[in-house]
N, C-alpha and C positions, 0 to 999 in steps of 0.2 A: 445350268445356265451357260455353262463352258461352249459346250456346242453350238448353242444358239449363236452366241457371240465370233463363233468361225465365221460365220455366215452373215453378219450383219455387222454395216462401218458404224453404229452404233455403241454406246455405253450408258447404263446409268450412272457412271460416277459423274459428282456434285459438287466438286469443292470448289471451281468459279469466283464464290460467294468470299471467301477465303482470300483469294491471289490479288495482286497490286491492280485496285482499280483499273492502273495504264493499260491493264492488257484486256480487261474485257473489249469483247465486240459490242455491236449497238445494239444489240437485242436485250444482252447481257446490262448495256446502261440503263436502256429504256424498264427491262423489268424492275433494276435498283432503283430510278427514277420515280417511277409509280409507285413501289409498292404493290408489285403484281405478286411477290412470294404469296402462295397460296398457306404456306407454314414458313413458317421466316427463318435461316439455315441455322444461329446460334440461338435457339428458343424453343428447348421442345415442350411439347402438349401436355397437361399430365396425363399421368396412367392409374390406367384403372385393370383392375383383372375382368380375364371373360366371364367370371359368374356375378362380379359386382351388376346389378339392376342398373338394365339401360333406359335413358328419359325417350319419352314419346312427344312427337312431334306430330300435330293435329295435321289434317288435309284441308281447313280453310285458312291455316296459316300460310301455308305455301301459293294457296289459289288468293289470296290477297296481297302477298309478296307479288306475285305474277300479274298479277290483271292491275294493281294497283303501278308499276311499272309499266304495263305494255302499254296502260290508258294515256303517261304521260305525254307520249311522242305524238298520239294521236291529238292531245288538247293543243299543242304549240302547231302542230298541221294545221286543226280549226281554227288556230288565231289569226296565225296568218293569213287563212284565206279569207275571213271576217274584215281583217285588218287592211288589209291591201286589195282585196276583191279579186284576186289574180290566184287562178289554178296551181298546183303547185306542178311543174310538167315532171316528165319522167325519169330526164337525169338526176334533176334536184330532187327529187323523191327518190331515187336510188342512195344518193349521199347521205339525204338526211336519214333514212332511215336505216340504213348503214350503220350509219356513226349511232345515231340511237342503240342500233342492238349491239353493237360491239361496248359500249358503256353502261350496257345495262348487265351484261356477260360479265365486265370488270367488275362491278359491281358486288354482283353474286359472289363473287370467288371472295372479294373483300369482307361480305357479313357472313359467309360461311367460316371464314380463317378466325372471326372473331369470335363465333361459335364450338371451334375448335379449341380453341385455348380455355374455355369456359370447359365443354363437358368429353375432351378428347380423342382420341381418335378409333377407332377397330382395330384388332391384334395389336393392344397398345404396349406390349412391351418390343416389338417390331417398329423400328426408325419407318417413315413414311420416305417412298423416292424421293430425291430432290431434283430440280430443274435439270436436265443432264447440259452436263459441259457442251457436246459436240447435237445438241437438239433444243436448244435456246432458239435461233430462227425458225425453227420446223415450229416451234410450241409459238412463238408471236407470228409467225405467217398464218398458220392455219387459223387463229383468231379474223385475223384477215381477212383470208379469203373462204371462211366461212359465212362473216359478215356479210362478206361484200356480193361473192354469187347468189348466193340465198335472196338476197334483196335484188338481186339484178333482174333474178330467175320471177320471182313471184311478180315484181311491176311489169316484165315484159308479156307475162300469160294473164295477170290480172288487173292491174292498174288502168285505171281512166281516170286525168285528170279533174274532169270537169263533176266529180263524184267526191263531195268532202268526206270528211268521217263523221261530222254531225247529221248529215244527210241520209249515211249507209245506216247509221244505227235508228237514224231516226225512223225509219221503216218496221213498225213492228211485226210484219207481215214475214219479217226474216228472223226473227227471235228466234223460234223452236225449231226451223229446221239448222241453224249455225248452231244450238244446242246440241240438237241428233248429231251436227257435224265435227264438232269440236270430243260428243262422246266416240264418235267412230275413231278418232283423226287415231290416236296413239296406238288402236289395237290393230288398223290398216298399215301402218307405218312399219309397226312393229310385225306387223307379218315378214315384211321385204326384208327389213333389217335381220329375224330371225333366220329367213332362211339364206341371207350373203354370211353371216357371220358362223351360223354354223358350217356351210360349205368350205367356208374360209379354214376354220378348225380341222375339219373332218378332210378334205378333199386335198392332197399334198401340192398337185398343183397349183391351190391357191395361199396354202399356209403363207409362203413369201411375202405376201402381201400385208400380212395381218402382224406377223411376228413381232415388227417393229414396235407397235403397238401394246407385247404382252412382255414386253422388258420389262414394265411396269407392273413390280410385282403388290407393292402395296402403293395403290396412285394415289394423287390430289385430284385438287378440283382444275386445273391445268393439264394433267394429263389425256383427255379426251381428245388435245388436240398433239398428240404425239404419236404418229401413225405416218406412214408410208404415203406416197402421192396416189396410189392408186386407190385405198382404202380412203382416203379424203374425198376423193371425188366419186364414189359410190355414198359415201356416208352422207355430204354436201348437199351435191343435186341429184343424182341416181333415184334414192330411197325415196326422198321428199316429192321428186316430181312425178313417182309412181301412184306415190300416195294421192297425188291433186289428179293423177288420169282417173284412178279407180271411183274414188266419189264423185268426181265429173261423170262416168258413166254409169253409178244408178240414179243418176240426178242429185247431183248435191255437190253441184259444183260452188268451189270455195272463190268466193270475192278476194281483194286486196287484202282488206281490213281482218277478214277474218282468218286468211291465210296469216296475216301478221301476230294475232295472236295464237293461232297452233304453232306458228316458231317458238314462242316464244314459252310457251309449256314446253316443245322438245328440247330448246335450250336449258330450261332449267332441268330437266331430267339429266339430259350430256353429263352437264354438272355436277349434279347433285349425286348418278349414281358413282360418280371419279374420286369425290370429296373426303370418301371416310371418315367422317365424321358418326361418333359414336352416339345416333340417337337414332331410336326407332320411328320412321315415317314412308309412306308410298307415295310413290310417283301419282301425281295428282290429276286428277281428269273428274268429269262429272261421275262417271260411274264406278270410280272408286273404290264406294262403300260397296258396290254390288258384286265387285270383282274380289274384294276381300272376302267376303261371305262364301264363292265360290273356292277359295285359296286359288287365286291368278293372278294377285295384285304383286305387282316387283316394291321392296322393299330397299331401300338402301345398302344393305348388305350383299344381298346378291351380286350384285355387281363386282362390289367389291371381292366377294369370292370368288365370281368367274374370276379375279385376277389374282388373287392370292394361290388359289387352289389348282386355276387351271393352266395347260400349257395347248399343246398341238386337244387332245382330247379331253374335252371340258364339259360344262354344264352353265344353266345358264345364261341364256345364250339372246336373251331379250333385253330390251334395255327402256322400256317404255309398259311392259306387262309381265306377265307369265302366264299369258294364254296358251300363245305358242309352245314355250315350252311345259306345261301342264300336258298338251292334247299330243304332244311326240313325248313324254317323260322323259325331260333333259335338265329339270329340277333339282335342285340340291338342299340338306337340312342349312339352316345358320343355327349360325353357332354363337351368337350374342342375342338375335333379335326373335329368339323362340317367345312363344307366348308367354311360360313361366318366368322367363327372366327381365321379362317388358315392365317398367313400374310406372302404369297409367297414372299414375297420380301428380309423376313429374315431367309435369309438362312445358314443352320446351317451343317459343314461339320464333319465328323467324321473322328478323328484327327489318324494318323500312330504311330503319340511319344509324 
């Protein structure tokens, strides 16, 4: 890590948490404030050894965590426009929905932490990164301005005011193909994404980019947003708006509404695979079950490996599947969530409050 650290005005040291309140910055408040610690700096998790049996987490726990969330912001959109008879226009659909997904993000990372202290964390006799001193604003902006372009980006190609959400759904003539859509969205996604982040790995040129990102040797559910400004803005908008060209061009172009709920699956993936948290479950999509059956479904651990295990030349390298990496063999064993050591019995749900 020495070297890496020639090269970059970064650090993982954490101790912030520690020092005389007077000196934090506002990022630094604002996380004490909330309650944004993803693992709280005097509190650690317990521990468990990597052969102790790890709890499983179903795939319609997390798709009811998700859809039961995404649906909220759309019922207070339909009240309003019920309520007042007035469209909601474009900026005030950018805010709102903004502010919806950044709260629903905060969220997540809050019943994950909760979840944490319950059944602990991966490589748990390994401290988990803490918020770094000198990437407190990098980790609360990029919350930000992930929020905020993502929703800029989807109202400006999608949105039309005068189309409720009670309206779009009520259409069942759009049911099966926003299903086909919603199955494609994460292994279309994940194609782009696999091949920037492997080139990023692999191609020295662009390591630079990426490094910033792989300080984080055992991350949280906050760490996805600790990255480099160039890596932000391919991860942001780049990836996603490739993703909305490609199924636009074999006909399956994604509406508002539905675009807002494949954010809101990629966001809990972001999450979910940063969080380390110690229980076995996959990144959730319709085809799930069929991608498991294949061994291509991304597990929680992975992730978490690519960042434990990897540096400049890794594995890994999906963050929404492992199709991609299946069909190049850039795959890796885990080492907690093998099948032997999965104890399906204890099942572990992911909680609404």
């Amino acid at each position: 890590m020495g070297r890496a650290q020639e090269h970059n005005q970064h650090s993982m040291v954490s101790d912030w948490p520690q020092a005389d309140p007077k000196t934090w910055n506002g990022a630094q408040r604002a996380v004490d404030h909330f309650k944004l610690y993803p693992i709280y700096p005097d509190e650690s998790p317990p521990k468990f050894a990597m052969t102790d049996k790890i709890p499983f987490m179903p795939a319609w726990s997390q798709h009811r965590y998700i859809l039961v969330f995404a649906t909220l912001p759309l019922l207070i959109h339909q009240a309003w426009f019920m309520l007042t008879g007035w469209p909601m226009g474009k900026i005030a659909a950018i805010l709102f929905y903004y502010t919806a997904y950044k709260l629903i993000a905060i969220r997540e990372v809050s019943l994950l932490r909760g979840l944490i202290y319950k059944y602990g964390v991966l490589d748990g006799d390994a401290a988990r990164d803490g918020i770094p001193n000198t990437g407190t604003w990098k980790i609360v902006g990029e919350l930000e301005k992930t929020t905020g372009f993502r929703m800029a980006m989807a109202v400006y190609l999608t949105y039309d005011p005068e189309v409720s959400p009670l309206a779009a759904i009520s259409d069942t003539s759009t049911w099966a193909p926003f299903f086909l859509k919603l199955s494609l969205y994460g292994v279309v996604l994940d194609f782009f994404f696999y091949s920037y982040h492997r080139a990023c790995h692999e191609l020295p040129g662009l390591w630079k980019y990426h490094r910033t990102h792989h300080l984080a040797k055992h991350p949280t559910a906050v760490h996805s947003g600790f990255a480099d400004d160039e890596q932000e803005i391919i991860e942001i908008l780049i990836v996603p708006f490739l993703t909305y060209l490609t199924l636009r061009s074999i006909g399956l172009p994604l509406g508002f509404y539905e675009w807002w709920i494949c954010f809101e699956y990629l966001t809990w993936a972001e999450v979910w695979g940063h969080c380390g948290l110690r229980v076995h479950g996959v990144v959730p999509s319709p085809i799930s079950a069929i991608l498991g059956q294949i061994d291509m479904e991304l597990a929680l651990e992975d992730h978490d490996l690519h960042h434990r295990k990897g540096w400049k030349r890794s594995f890994n390298y999906g963050k929404q599947t492992r199709v991609w990496g299946r069909l190049f063999g850039t795959c890796t064993d885990r080492l907690e969530a093998h099948k032997a050591n999965i104890d399906y019995e204890n099942r572990v749900s992911m909680p609404l409050a």
